[in-house]
Each structure stands twice: as structure tokens, then as C-alpha cells.
Short mmCIF file of the C-alpha atoms (twelve columns), coordinates in Angstrom:
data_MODEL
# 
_entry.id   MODEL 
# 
loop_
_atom_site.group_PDB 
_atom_site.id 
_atom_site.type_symbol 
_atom_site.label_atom_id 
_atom_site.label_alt_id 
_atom_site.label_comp_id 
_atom_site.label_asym_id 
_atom_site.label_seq_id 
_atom_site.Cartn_x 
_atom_site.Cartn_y 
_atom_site.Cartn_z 
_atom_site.pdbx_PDB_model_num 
ATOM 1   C CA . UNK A 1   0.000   0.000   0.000   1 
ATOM 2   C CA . UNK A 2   1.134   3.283   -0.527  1 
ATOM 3   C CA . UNK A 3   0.905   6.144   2.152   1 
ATOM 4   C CA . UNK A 4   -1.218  7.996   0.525   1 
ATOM 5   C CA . UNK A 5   -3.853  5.051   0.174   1 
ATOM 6   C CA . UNK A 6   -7.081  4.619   2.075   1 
ATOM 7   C CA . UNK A 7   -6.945  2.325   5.032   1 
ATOM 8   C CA . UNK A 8   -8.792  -0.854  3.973   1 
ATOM 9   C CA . UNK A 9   -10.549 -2.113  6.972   1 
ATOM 10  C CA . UNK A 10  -10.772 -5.762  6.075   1 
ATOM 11  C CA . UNK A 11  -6.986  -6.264  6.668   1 
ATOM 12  C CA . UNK A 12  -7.536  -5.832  10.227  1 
ATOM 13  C CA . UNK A 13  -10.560 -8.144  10.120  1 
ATOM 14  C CA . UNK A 14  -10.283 -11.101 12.385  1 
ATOM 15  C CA . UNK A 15  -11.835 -14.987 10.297  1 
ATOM 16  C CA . UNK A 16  -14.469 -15.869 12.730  1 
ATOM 17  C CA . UNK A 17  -15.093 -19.306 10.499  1 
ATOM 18  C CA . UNK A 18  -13.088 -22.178 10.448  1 
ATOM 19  C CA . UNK A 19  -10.924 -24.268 8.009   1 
ATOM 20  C CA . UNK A 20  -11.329 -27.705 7.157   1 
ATOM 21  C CA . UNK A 21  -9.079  -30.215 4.617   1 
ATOM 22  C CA . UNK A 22  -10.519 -33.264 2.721   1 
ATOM 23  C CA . UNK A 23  -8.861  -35.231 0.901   1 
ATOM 24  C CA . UNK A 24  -10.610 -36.445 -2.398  1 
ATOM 25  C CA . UNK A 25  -10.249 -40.045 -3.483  1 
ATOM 26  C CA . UNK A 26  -8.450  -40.993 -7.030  1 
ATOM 27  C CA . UNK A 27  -10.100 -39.551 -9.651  1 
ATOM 28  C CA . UNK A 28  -10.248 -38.211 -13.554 1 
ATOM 29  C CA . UNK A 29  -6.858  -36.479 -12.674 1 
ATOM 30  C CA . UNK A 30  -5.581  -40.011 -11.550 1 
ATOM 31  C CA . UNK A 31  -4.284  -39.033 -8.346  1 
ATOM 32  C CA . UNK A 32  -5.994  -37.889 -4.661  1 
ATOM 33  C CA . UNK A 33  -6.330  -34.219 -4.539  1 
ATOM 34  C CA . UNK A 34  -6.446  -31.831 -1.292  1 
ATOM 35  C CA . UNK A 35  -9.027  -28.774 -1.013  1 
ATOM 36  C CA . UNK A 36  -9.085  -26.109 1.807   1 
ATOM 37  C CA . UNK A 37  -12.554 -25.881 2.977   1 
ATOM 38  C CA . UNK A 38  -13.742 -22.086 4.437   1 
ATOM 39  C CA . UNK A 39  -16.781 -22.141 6.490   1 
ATOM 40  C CA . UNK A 40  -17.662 -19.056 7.273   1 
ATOM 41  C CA . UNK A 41  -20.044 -18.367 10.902  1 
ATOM 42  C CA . UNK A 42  -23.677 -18.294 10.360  1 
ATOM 43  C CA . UNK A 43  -24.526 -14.976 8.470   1 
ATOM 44  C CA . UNK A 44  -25.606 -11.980 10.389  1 
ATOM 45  C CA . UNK A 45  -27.804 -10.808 7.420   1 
ATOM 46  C CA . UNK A 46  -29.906 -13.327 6.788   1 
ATOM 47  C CA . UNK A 47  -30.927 -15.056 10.090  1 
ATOM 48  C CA . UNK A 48  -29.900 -18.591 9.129   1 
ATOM 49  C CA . UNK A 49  -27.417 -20.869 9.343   1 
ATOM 50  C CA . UNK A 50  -27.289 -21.903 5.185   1 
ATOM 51  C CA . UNK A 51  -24.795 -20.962 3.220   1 
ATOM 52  C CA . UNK A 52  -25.538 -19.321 -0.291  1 
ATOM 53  C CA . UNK A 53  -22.537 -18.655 -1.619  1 
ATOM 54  C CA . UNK A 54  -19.357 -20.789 -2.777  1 
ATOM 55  C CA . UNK A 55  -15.929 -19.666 -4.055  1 
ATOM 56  C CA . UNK A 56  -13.379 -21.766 -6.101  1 
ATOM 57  C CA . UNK A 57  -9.898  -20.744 -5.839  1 
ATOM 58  C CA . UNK A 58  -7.222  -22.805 -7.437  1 
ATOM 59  C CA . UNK A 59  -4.628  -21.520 -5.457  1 
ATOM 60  C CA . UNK A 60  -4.710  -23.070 -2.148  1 
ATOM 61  C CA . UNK A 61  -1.213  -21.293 -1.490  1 
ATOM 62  C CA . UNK A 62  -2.699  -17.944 -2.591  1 
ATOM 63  C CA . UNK A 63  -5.824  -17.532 -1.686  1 
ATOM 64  C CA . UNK A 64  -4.458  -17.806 2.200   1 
ATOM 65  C CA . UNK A 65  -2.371  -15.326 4.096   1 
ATOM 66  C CA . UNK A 66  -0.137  -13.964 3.603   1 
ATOM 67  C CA . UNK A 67  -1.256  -13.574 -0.085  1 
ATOM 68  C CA . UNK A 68  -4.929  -13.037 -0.263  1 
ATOM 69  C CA . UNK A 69  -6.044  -13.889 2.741   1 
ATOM 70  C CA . UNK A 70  -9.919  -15.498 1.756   1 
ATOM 71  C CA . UNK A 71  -11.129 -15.981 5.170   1 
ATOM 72  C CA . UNK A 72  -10.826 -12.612 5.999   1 
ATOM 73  C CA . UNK A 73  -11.878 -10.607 2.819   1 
ATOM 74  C CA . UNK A 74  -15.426 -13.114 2.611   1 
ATOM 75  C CA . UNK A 75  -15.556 -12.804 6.713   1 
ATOM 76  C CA . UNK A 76  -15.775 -8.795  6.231   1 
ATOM 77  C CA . UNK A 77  -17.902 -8.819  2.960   1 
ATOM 78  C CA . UNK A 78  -20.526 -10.807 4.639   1 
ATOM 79  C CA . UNK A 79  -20.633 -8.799  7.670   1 
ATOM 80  C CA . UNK A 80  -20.889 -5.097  5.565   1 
ATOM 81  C CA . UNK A 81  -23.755 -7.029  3.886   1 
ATOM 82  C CA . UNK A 82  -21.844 -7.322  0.283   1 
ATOM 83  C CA . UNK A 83  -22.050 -10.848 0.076   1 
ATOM 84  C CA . UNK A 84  -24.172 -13.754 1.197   1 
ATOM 85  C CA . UNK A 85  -22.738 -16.274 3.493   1 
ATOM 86  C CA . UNK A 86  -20.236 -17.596 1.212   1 
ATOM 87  C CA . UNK A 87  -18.103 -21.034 1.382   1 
ATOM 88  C CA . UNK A 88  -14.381 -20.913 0.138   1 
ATOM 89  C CA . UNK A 89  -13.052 -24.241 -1.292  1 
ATOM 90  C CA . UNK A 90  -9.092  -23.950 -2.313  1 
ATOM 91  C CA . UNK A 91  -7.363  -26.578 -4.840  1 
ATOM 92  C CA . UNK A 92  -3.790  -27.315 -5.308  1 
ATOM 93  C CA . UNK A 93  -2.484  -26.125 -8.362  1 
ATOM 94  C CA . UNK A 94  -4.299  -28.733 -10.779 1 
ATOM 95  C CA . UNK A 95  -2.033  -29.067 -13.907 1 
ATOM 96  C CA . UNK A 96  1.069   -28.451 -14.749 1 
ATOM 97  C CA . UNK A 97  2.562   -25.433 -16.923 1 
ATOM 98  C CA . UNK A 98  3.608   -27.515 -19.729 1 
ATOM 99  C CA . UNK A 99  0.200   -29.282 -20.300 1 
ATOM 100 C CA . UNK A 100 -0.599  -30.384 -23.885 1 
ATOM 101 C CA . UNK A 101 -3.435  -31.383 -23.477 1 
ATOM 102 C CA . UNK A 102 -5.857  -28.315 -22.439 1 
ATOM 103 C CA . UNK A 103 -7.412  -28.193 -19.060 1 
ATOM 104 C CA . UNK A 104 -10.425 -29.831 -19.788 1 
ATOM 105 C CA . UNK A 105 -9.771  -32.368 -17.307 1 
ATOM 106 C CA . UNK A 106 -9.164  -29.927 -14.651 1 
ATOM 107 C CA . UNK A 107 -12.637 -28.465 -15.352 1 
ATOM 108 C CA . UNK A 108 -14.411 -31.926 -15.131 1 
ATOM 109 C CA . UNK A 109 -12.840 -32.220 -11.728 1 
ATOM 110 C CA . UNK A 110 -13.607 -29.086 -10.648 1 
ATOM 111 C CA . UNK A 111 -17.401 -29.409 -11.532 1 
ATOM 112 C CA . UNK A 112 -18.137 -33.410 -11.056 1 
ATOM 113 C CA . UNK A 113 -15.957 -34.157 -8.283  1 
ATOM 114 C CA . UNK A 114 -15.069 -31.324 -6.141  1 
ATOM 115 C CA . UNK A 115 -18.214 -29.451 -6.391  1 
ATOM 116 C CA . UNK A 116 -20.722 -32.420 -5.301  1 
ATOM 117 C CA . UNK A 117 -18.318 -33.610 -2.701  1 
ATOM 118 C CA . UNK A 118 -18.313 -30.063 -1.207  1 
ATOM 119 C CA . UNK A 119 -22.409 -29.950 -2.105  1 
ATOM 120 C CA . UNK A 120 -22.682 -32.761 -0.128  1 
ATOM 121 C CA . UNK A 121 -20.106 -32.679 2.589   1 
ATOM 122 C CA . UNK A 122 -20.627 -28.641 3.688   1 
ATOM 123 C CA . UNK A 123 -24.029 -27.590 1.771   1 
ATOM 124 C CA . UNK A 124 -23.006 -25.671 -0.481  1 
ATOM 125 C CA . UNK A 125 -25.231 -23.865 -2.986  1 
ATOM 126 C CA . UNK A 126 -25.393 -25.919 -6.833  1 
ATOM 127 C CA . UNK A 127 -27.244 -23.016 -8.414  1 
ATOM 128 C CA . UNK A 128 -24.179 -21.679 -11.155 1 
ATOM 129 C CA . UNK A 129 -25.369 -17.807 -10.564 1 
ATOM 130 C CA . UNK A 130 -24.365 -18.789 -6.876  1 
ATOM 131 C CA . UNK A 131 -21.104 -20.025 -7.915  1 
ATOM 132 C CA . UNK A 132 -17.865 -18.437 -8.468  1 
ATOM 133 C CA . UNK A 133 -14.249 -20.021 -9.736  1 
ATOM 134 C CA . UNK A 134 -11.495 -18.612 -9.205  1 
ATOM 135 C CA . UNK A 135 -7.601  -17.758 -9.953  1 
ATOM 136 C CA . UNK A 136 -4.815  -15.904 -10.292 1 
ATOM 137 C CA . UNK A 137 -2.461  -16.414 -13.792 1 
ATOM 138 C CA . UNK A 138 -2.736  -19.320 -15.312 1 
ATOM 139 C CA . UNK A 139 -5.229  -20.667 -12.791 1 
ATOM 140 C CA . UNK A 140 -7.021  -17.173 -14.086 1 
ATOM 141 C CA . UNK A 141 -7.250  -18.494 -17.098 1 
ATOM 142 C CA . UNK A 142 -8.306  -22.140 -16.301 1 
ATOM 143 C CA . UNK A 143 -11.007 -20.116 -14.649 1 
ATOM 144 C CA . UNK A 144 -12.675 -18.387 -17.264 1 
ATOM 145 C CA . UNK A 145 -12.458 -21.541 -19.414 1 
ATOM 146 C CA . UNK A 146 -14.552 -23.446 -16.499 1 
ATOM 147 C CA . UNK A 147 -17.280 -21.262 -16.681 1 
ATOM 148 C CA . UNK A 148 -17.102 -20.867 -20.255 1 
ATOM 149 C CA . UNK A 149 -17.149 -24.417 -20.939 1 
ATOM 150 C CA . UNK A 150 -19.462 -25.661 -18.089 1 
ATOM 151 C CA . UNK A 151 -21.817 -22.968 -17.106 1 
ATOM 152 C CA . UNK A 152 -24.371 -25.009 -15.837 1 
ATOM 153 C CA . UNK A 153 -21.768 -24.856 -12.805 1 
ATOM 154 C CA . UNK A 154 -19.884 -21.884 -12.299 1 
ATOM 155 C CA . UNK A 155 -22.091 -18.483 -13.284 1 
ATOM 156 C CA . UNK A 156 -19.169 -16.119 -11.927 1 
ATOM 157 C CA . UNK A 157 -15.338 -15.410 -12.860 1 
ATOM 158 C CA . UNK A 158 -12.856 -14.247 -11.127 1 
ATOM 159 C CA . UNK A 159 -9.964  -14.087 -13.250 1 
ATOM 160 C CA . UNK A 160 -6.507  -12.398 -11.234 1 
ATOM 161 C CA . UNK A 161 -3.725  -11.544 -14.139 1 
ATOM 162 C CA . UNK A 162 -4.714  -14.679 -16.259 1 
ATOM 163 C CA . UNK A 163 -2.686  -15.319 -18.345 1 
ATOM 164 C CA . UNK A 164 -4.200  -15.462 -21.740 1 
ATOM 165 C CA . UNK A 165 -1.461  -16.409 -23.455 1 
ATOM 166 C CA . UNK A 166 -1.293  -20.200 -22.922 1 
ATOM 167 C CA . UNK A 167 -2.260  -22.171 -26.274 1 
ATOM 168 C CA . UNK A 168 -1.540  -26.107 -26.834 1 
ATOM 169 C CA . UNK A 169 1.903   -26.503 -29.030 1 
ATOM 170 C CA . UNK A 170 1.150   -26.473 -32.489 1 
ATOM 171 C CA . UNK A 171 -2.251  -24.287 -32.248 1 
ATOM 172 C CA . UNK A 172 -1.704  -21.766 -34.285 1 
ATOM 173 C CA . UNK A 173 -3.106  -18.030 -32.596 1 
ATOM 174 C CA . UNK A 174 -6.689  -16.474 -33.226 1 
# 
């Protein structure tokens, strides 16, 4: 921050939720996976204890602090009244930089394993305008191609610096 810069009042924001860790069984990525689980208290605004809200970071080592610290940022939306009660869920980085192959195995995992297990496990909402994926570079960019190519699951974006760039060798640019 510069010293010039408004003080932003979420950074001093304590979590109040808690964090949880599953580990998913062997699946189209061939291998278990790990996700970060944010449950945020009940929320203040509506009067009940369900959550209507989920976030989908793939960046279980930024989406934490020191980096972007999650908990806090949905802990403060939720009590201004910006957001609903919202549930974080953070991957491991999914695929490696010098995939061939496209992500499109990424995005099935994303929306046919990790989403019903955390559906069913934590209640989180299914409804896609409910849903937002998430990621900063390249995970930015895996982003936008999950709800582009499945957006009967994720209705919302958020795409940090993706990086556009990436194209399969020997796929010529648009």
C-alpha cells in the first residue's frame, strides 16, 4: 500500500469461520487431490445458518495469508452485507505449466468431483449464478475456461492476471 492510500478495513478483520481439509479419493486427474474448505459463521444478514454462496480458488497457497487472505476478505464482505454467506473451497495447483493437453480435465474435476463432494459434505449452494471459480495467472485463465465451458456450474469469474497467453503446441493463434 502506498501512504497515501485509504486504510482498507478488512486487513484488520479477524476470520471468525473455520478451516477444514478433505482429501478427495483418485479420480479423472488419476491421483488424490487436497481442497481447503472455508466455512464461514452463520450470516448476520440473513438469520440462518445456510450458506448461499461458494468460491473456487485454485490456489490453495494464494488464496491464504499472507497472499490473499480469503477468510478474511469473505468474513468482512458478509458482515458489511456485500455478500451472502459464502463457502471458500481452495485446490492445489491442478495441472502443470507444460500441459498439452488443455485443461479440460481440470474443469471436469472441478465441476463433477469437487463441487458435489463439497455440495454434499458442507451444503453448499449448486445453483451456477451462486457459484464463483477462481484464480490468479494461469489458474485465471483455467477459470474463465470453467465457466465458459461448463456454465451449468460456475455463473461467476474471477480471473486475477490470467494469463491469456497459454495455447496447446502447435495451435496456431486467433
Amino acid at each position: 500500500e502506498l501512504s497515501e492510500a485509504p486504510l482498507q478495513e478488512w486487513k484488520s478483520h479477524t476470520p471468525r469461520g473455520t478451516w477444514d481439509r478433505a482429501t478427495l479419493p483418485v479420480g479423472v486427474l488419476g491421483r488424490e487431490t487436497t481442497v481447503h474448505v472455508y466455512l464461514p459463521p452463520d450470516s448476520p444478514c440473513s438469520g440462518e445458518a445456510q450458506r448461499t454462496g461458494l468460491l473456487v480458488g485454485m490456489d490453495s497457497f494464494g488464496f491464504r495469508s499472507p497472499l490473499v487472505p480469503s477468510d478474511k476478505i469473505v468474513d468482512y464482505l458478509q458482515e458489511c452485507r456485500l455478500i451472502p454467506s459464502t463457502i471458500v473451497v481452495l485446490t492445489e495447483d491442478l495441472a502443470s505449466e507444460e500441459s498439452e493437453d488443455g485443461y479440460d480435465d481440470v474443469v471436469a474435476y472441478l465441476a463433477d468431483e469437487v463441487l458435489p463432494f463439497v455440495q454434499k459434505q458442507y451444503g453448499s449452494p449448486v445453483e451456477p449464478d451462486r457459484v464463483a471459480i477462481s484464480g490468479m495467472s494461469r489458474r485465471g485463465m483455467i477459470a474463465a475456461y470453467a465457466a465458459w465451458k461448463r456454465p451449468d456450474v460456475f455463473g461467476n469469474v474471477i480471473s486475477l492476471s490470467g494469463s491469456y497467453y497459454w495455447r496447446p503446441s502447435g495451435m496456431d493463434e486467433f
